[in-house]
HTML snippet that shows the backbone in 3Dmol.js (N, CA, C, O; Angstrom):
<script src="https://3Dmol.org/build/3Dmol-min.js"></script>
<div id="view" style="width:600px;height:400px;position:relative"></div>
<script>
const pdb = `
ATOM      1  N   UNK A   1      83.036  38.688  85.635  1.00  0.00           N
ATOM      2  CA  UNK A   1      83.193  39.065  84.241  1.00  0.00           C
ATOM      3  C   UNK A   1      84.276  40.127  84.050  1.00  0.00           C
ATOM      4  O   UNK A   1      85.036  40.182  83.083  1.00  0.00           O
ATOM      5  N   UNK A   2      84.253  40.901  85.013  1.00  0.00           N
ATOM      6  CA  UNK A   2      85.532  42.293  85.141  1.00  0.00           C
ATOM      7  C   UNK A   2      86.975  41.454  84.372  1.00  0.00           C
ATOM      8  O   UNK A   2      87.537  42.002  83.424  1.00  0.00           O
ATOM      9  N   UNK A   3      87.333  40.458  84.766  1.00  0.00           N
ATOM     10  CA  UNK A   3      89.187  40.198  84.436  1.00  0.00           C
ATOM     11  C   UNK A   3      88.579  39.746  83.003  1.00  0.00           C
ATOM     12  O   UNK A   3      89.425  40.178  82.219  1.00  0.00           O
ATOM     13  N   UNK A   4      87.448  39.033  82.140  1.00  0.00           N
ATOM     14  CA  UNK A   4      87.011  39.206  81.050  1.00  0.00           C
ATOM     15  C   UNK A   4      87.241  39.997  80.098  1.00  0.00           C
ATOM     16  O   UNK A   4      87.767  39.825  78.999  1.00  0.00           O
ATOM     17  N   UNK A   5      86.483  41.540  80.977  1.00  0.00           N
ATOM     18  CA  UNK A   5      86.334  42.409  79.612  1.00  0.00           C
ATOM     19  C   UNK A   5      87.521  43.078  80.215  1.00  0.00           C
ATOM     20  O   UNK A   5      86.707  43.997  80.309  1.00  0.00           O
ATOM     21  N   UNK A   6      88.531  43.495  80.671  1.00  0.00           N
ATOM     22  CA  UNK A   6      90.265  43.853  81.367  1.00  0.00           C
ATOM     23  C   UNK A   6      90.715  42.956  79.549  1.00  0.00           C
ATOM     24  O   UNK A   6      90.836  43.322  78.380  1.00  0.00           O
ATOM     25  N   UNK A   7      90.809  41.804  80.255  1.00  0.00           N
ATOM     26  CA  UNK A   7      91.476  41.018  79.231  1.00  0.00           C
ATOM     27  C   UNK A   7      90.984  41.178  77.591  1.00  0.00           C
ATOM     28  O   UNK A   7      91.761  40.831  76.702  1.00  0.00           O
ATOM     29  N   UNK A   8      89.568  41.759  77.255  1.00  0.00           N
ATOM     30  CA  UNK A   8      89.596  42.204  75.980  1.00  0.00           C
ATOM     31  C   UNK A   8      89.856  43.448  75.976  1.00  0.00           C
ATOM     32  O   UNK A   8      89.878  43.862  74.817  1.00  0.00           O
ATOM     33  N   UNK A   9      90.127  44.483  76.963  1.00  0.00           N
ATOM     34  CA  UNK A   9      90.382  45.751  76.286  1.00  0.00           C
ATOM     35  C   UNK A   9      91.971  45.794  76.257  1.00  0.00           C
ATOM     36  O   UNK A   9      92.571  46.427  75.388  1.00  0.00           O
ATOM     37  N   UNK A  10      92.473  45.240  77.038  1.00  0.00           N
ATOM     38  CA  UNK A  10      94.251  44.827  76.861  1.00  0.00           C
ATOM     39  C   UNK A  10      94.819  44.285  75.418  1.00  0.00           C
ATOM     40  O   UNK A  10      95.967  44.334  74.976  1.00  0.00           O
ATOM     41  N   UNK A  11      93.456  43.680  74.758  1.00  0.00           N
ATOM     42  CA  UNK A  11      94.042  42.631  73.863  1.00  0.00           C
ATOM     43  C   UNK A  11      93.507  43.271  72.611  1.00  0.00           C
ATOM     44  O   UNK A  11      94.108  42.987  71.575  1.00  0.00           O
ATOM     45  N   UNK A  12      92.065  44.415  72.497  1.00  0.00           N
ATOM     46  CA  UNK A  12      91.746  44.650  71.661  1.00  0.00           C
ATOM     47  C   UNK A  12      91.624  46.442  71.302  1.00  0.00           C
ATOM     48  O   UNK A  12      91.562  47.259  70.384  1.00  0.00           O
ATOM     49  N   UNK A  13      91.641  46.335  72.370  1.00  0.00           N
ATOM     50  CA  UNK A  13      91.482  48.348  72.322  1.00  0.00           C
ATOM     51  C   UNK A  13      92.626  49.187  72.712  1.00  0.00           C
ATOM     52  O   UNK A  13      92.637  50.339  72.277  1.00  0.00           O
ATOM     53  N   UNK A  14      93.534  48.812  73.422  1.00  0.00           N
ATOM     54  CA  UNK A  14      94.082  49.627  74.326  1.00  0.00           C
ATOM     55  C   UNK A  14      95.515  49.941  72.786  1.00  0.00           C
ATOM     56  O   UNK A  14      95.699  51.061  72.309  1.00  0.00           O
ATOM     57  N   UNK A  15      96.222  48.790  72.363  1.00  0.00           N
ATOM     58  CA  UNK A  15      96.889  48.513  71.750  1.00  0.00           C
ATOM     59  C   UNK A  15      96.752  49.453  70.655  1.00  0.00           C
ATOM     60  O   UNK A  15      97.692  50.158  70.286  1.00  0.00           O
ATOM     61  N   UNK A  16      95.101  49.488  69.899  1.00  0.00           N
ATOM     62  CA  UNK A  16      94.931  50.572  68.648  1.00  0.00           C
ATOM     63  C   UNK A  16      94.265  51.593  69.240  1.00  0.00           C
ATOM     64  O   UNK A  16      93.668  52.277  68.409  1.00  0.00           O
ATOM     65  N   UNK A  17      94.146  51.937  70.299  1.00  0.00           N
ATOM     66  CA  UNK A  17      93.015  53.568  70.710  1.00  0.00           C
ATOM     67  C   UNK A  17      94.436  54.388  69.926  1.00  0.00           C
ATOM     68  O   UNK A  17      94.032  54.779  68.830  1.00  0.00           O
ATOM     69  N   UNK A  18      95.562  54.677  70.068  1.00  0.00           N
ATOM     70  CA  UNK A  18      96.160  55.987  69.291  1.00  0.00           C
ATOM     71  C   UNK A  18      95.617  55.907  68.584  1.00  0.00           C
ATOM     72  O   UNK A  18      94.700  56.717  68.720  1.00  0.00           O
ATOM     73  N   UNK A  19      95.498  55.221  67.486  1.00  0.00           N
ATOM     74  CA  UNK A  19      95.731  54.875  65.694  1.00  0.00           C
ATOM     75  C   UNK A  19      93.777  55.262  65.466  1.00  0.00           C
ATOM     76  O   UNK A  19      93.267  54.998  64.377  1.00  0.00           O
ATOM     77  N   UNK A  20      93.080  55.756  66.387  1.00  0.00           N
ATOM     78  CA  UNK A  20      91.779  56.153  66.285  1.00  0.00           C
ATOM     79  C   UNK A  20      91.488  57.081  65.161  1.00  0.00           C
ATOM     80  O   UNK A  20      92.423  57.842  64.912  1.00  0.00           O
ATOM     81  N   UNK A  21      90.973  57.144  64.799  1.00  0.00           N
ATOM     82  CA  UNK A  21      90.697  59.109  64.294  1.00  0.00           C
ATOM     83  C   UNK A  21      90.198  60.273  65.678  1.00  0.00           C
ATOM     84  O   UNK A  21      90.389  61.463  65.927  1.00  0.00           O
ATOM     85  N   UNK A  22      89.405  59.003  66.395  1.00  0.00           N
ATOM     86  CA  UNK A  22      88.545  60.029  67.521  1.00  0.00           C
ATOM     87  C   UNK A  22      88.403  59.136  68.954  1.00  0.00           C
ATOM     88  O   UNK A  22      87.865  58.029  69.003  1.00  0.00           O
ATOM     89  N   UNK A  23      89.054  59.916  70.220  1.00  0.00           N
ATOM     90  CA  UNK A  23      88.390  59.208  71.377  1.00  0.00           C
ATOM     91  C   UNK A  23      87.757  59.660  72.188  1.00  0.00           C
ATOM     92  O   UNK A  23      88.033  60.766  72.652  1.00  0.00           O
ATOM     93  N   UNK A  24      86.671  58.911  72.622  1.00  0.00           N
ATOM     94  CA  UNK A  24      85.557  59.669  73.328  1.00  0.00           C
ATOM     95  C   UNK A  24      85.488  59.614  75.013  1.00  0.00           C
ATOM     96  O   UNK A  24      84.796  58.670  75.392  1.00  0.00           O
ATOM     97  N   UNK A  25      85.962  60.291  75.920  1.00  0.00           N
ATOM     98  CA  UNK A  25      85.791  59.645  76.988  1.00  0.00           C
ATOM     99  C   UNK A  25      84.208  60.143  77.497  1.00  0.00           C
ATOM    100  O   UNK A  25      84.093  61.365  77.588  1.00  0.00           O
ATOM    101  N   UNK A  26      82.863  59.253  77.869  1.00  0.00           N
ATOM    102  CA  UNK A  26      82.665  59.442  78.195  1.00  0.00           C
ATOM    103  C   UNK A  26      82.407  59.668  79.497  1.00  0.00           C
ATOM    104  O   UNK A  26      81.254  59.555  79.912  1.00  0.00           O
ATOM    105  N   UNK A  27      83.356  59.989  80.256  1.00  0.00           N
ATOM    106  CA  UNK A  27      82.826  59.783  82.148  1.00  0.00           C
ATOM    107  C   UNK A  27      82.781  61.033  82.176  1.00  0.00           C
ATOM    108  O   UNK A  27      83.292  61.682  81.264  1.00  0.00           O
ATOM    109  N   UNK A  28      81.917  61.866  83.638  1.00  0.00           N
ATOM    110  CA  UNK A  28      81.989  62.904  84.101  1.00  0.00           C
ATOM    111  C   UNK A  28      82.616  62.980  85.335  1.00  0.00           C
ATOM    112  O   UNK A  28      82.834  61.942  85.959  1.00  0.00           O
ATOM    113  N   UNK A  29      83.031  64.384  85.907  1.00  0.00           N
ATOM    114  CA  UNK A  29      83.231  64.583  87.091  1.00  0.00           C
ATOM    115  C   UNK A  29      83.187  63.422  88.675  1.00  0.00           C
ATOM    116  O   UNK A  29      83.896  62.722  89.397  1.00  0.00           O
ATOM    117  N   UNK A  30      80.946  64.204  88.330  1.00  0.00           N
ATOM    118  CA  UNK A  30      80.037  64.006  89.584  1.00  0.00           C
ATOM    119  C   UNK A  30      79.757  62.358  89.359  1.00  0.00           C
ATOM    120  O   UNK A  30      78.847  61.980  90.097  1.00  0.00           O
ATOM    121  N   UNK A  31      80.449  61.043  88.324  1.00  0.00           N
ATOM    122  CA  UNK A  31      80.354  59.898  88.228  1.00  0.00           C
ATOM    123  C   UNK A  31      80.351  59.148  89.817  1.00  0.00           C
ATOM    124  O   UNK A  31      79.484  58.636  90.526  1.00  0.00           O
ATOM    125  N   UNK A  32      81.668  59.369  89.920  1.00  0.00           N
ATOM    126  CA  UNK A  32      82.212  58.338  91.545  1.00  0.00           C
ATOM    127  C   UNK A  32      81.079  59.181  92.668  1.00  0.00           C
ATOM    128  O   UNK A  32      80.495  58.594  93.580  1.00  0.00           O
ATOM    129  N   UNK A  33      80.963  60.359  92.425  1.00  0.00           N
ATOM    130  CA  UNK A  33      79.623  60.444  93.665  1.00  0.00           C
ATOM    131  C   UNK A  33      78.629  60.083  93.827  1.00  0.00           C
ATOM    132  O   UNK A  33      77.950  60.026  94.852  1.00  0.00           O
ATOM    133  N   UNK A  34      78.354  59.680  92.398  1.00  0.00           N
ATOM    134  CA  UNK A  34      76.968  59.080  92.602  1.00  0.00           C
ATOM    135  C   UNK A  34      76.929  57.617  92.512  1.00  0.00           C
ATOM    136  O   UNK A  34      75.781  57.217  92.703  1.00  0.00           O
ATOM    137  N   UNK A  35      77.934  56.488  92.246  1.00  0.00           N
ATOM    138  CA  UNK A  35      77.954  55.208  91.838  1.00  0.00           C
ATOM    139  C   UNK A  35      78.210  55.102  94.020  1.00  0.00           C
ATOM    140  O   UNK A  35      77.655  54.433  94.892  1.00  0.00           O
ATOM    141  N   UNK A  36      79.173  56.021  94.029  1.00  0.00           N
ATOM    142  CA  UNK A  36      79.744  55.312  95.656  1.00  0.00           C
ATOM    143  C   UNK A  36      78.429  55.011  96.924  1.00  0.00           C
ATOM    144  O   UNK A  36      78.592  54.443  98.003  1.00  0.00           O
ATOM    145  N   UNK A  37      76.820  55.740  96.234  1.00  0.00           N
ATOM    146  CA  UNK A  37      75.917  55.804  96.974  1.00  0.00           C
ATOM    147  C   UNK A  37      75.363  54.101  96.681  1.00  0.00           C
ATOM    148  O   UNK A  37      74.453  53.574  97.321  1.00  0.00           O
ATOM    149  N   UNK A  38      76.126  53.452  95.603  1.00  0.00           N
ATOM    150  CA  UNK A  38      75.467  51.782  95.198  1.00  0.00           C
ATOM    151  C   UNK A  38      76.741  51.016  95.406  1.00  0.00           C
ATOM    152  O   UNK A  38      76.545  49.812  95.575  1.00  0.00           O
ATOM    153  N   UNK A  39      77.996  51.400  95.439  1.00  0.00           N
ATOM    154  CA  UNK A  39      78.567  50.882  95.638  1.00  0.00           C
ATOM    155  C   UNK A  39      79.357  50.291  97.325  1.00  0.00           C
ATOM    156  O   UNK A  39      79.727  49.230  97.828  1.00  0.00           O
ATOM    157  N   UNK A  40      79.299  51.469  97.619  1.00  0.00           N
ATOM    158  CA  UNK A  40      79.716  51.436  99.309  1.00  0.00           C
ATOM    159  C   UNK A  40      79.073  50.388  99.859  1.00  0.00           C
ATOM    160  O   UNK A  40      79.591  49.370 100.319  1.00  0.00           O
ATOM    161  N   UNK A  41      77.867  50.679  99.795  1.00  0.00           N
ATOM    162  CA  UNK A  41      77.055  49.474 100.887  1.00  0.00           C
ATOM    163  C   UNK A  41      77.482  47.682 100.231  1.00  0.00           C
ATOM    164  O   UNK A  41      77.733  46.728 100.968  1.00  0.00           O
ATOM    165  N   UNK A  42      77.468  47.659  99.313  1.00  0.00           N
ATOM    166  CA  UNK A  42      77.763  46.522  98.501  1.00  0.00           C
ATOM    167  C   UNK A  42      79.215  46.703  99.029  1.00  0.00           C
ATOM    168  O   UNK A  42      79.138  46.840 100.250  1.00  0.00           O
ATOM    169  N   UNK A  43      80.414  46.755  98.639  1.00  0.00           N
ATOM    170  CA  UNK A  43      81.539  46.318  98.960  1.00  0.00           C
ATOM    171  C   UNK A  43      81.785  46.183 100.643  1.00  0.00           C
ATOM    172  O   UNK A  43      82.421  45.280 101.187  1.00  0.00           O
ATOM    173  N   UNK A  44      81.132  47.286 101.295  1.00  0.00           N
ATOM    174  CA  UNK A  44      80.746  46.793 102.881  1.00  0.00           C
ATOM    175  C   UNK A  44      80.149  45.248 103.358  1.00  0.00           C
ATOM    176  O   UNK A  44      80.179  44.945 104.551  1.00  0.00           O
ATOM    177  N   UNK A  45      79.642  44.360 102.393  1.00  0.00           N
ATOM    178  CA  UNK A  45      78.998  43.533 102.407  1.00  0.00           C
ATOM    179  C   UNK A  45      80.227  42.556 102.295  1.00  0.00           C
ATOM    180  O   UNK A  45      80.404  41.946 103.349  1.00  0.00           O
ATOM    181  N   UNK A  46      80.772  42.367 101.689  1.00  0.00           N
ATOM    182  CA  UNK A  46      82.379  41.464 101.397  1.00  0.00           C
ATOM    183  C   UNK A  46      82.536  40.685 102.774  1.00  0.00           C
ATOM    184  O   UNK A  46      82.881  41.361 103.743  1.00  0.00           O
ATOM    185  N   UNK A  47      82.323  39.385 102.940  1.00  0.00           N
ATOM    186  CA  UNK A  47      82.983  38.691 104.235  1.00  0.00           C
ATOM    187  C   UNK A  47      84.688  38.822 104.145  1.00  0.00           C
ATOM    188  O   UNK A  47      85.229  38.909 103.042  1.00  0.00           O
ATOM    189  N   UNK A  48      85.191  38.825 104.949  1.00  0.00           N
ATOM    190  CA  UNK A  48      86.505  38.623 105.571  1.00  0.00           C
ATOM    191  C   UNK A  48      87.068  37.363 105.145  1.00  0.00           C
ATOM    192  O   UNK A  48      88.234  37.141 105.472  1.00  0.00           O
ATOM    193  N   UNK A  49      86.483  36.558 104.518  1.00  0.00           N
ATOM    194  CA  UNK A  49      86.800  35.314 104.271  1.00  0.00           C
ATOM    195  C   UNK A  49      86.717  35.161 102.545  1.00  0.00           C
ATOM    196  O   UNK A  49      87.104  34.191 101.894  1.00  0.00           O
ATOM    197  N   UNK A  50      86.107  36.390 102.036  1.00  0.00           N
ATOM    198  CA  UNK A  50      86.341  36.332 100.655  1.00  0.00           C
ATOM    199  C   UNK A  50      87.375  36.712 100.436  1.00  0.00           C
ATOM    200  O   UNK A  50      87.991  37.541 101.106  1.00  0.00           O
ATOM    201  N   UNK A  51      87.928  35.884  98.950  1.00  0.00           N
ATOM    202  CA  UNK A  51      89.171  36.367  98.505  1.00  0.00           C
ATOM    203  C   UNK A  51      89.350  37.753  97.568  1.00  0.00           C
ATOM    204  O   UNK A  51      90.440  38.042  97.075  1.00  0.00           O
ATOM    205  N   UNK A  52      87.889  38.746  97.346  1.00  0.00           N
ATOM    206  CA  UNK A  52      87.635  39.749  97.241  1.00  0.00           C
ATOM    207  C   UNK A  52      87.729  41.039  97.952  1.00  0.00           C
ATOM    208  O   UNK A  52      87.721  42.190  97.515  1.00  0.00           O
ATOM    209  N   UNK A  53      87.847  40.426  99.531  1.00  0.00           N
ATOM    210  CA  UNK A  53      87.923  41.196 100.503  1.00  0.00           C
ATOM    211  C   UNK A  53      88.506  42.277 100.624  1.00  0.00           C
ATOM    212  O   UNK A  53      87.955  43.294 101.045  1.00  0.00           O
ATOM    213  N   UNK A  54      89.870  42.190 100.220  1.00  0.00           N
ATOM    214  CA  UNK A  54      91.209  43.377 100.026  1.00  0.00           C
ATOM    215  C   UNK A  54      90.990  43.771  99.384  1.00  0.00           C
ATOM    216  O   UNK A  54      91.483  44.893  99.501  1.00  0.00           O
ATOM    217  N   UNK A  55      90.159  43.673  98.003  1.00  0.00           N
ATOM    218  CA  UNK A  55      89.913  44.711  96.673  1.00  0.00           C
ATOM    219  C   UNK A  55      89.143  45.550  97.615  1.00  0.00           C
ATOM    220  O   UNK A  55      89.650  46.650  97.834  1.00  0.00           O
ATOM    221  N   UNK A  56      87.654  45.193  98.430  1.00  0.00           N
ATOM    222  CA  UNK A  56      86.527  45.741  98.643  1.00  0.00           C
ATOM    223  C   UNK A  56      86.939  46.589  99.589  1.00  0.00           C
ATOM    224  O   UNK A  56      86.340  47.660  99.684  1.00  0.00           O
ATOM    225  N   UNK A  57      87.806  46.358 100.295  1.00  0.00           N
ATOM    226  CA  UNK A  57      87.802  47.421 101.958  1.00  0.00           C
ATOM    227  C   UNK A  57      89.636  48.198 100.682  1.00  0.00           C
ATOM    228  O   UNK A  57      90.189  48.994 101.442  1.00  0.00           O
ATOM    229  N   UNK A  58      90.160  48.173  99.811  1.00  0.00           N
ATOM    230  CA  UNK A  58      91.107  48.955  99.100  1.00  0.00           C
ATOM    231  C   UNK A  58      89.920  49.994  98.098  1.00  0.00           C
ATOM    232  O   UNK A  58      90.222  51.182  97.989  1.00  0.00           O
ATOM    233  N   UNK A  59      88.715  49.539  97.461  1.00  0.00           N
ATOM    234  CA  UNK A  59      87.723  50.872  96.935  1.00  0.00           C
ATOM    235  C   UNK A  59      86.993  51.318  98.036  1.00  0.00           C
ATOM    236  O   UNK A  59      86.983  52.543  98.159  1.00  0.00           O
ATOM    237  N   UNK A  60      86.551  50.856  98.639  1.00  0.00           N
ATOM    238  CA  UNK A  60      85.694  51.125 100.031  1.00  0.00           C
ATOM    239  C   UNK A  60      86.670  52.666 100.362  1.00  0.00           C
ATOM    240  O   UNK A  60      86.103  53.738 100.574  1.00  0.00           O
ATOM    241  N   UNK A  61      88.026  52.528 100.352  1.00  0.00           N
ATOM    242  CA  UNK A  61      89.278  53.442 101.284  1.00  0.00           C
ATOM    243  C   UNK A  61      89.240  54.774 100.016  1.00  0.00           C
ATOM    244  O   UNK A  61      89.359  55.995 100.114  1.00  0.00           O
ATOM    245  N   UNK A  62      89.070  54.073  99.122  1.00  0.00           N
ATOM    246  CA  UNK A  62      88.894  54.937  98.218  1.00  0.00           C
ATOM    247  C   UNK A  62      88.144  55.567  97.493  1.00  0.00           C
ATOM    248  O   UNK A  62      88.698  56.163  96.569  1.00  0.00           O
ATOM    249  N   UNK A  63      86.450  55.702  97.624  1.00  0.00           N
ATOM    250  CA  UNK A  63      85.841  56.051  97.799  1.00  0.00           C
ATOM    251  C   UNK A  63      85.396  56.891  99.178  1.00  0.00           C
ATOM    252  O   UNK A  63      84.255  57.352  99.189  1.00  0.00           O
ATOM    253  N   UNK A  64      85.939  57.026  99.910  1.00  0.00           N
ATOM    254  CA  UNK A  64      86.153  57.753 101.324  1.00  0.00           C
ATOM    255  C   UNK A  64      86.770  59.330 100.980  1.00  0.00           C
ATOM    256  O   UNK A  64      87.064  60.240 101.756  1.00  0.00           O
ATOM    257  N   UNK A  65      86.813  59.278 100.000  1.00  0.00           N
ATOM    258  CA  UNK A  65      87.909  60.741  99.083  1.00  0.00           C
ATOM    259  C   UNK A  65      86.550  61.391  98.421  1.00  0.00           C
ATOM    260  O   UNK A  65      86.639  62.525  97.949  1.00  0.00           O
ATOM    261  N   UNK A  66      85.480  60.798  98.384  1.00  0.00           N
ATOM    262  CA  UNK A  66      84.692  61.682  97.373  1.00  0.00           C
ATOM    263  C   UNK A  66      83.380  61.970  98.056  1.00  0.00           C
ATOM    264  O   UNK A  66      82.864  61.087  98.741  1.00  0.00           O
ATOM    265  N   UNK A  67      82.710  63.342  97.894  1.00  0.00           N
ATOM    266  CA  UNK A  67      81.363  63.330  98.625  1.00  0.00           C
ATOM    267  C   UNK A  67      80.248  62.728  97.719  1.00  0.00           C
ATOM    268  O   UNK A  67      80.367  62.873  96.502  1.00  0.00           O
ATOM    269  N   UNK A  68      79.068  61.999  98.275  1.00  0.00           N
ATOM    270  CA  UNK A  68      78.026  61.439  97.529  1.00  0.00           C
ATOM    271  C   UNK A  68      77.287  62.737  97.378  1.00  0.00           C
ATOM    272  O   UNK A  68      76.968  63.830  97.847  1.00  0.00           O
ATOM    273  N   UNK A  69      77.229  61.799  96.329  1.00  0.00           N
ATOM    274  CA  UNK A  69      76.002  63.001  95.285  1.00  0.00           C
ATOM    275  C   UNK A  69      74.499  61.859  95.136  1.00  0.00           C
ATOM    276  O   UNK A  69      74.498  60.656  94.871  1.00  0.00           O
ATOM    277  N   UNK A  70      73.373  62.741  95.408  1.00  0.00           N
ATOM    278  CA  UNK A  70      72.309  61.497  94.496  1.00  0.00           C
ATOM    279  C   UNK A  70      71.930  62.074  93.641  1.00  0.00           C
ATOM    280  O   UNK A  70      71.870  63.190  93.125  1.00  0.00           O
ATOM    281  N   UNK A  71      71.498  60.462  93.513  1.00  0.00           N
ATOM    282  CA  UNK A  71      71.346  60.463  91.644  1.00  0.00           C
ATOM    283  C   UNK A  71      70.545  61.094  90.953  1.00  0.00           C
ATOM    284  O   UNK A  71      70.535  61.147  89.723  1.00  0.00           O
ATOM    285  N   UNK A  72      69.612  61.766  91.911  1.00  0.00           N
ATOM    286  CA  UNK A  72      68.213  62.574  91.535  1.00  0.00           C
ATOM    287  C   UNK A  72      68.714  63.921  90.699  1.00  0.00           C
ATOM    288  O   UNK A  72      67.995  64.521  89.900  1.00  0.00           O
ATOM    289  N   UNK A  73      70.016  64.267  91.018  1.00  0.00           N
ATOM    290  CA  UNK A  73      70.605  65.120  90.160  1.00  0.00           C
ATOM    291  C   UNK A  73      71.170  65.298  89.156  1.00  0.00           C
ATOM    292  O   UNK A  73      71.801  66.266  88.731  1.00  0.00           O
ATOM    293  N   UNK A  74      70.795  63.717  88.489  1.00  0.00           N
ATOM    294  CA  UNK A  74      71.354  63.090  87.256  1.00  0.00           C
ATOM    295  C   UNK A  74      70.571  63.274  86.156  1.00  0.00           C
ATOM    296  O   UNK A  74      69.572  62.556  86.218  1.00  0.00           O
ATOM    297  N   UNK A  75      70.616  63.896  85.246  1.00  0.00           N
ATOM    298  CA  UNK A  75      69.197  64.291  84.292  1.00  0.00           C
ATOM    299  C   UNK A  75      69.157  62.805  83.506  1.00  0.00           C
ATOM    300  O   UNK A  75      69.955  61.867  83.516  1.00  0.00           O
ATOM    301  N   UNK A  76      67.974  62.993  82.875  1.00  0.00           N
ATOM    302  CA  UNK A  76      67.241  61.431  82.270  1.00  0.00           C
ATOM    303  C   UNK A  76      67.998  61.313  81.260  1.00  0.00           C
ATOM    304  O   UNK A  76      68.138  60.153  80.872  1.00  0.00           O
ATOM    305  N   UNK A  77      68.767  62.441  80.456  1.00  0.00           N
ATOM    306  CA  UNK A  77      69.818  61.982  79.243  1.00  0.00           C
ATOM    307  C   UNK A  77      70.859  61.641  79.402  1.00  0.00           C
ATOM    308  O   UNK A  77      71.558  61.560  78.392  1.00  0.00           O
ATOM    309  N   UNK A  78      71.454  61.285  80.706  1.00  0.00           N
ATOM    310  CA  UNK A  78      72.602  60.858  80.605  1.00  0.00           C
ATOM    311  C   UNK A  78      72.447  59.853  81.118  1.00  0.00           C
ATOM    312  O   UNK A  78      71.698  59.325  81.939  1.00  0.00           O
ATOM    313  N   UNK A  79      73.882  59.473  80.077  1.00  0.00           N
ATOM    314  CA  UNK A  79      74.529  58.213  79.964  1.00  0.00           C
ATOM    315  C   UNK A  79      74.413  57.198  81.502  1.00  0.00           C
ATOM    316  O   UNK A  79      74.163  55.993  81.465  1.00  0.00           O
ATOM    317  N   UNK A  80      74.585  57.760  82.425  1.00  0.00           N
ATOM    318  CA  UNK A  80      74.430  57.057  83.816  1.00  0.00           C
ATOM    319  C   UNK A  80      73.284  56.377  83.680  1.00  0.00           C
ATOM    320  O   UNK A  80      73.405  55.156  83.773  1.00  0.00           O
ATOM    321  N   UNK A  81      72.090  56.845  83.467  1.00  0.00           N
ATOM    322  CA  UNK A  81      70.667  56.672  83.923  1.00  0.00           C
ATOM    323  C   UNK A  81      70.544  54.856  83.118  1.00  0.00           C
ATOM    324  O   UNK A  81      69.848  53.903  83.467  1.00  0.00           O
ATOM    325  N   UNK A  82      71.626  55.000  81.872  1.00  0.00           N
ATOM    326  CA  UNK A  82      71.561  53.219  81.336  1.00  0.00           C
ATOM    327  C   UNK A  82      71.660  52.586  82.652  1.00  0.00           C
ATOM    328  O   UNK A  82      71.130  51.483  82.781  1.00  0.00           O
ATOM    329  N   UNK A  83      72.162  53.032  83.486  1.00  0.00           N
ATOM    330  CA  UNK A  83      72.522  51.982  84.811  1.00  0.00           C
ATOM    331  C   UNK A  83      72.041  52.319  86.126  1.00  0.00           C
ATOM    332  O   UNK A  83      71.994  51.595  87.121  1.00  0.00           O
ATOM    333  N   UNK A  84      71.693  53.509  85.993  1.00  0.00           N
ATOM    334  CA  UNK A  84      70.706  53.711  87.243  1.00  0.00           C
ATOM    335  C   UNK A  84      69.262  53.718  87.340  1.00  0.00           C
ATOM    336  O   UNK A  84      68.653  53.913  88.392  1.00  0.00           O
ATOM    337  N   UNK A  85      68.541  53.422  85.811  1.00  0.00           N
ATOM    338  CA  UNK A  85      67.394  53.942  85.399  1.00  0.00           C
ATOM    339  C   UNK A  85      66.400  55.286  85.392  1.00  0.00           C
ATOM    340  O   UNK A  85      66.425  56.143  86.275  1.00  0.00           O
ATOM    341  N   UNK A  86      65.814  55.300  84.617  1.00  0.00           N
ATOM    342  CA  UNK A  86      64.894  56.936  84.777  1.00  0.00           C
ATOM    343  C   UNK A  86      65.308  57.102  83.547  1.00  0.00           C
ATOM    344  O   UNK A  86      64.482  57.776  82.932  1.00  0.00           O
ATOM    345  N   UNK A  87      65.926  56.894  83.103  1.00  0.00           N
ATOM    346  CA  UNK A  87      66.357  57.326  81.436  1.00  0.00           C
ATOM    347  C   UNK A  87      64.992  57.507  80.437  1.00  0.00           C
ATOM    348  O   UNK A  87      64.029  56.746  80.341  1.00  0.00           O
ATOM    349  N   UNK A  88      65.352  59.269  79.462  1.00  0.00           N
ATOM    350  CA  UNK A  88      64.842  59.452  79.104  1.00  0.00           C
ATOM    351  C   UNK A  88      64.352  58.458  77.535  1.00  0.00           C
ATOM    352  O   UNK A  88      63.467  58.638  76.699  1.00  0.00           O
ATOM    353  N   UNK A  89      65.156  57.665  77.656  1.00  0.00           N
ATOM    354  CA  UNK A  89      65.802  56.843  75.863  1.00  0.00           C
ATOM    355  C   UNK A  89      64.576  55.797  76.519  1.00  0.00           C
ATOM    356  O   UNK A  89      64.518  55.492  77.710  1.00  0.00           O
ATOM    357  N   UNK A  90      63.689  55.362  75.529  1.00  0.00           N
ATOM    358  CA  UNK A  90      63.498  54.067  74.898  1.00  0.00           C
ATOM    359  C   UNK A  90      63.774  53.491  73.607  1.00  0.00           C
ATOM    360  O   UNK A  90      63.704  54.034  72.505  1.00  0.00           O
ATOM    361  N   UNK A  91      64.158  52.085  73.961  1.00  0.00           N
ATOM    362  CA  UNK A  91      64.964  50.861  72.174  1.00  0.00           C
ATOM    363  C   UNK A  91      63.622  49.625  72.337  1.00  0.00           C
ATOM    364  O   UNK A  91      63.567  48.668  71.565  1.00  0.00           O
TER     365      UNK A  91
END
`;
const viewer = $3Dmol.createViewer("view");
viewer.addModel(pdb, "pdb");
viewer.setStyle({}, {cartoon: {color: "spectrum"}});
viewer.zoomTo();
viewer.render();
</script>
């Protein structure tokens, strides 16, 4: 789905984000320390024979730059927790 939503933010956002009134980034800091503790092992997983391979061992190299953090240090209101769960929000 990734070259998907690439291809709508190329085509729909990127073009008008100046012309905003307001942009929000939300990422933090301590983000990549704590995703690289779900991500590492997963891109370690990549056969040699996928044509994914070179992406996975090129973030794998790059994630090697950041210390893990866990997630237990992630409070229940943030935004992460949509994807790591524990979140304080119920919809």
């Amino acid at each position: 789905m990734w070259n998907s939503v690439r291809k709508g933010e190329e085509k729909h956002i990127f073009p008008y984000q100046e012309n905003a009134d307001t942009m929000f980034n939300s990422s933090l800091l301590y983000e990549i320390g704590v995703l690289k503790n779900y991500c590492d092992p997963l891109l370690m997983q990549v056969p040699q024979t996928s044509p994914a391979f070179a992406n996975a061992q090129r973030l794998h190299r790059f994630l090697e730059n950041f210390v893990t953090i866990n997630s237990n240090y992630i409070p229940p209101t943030s935004i992460m927790r949509e994807f790591l769960g524990g979140s304080s929000f119920s919809y």
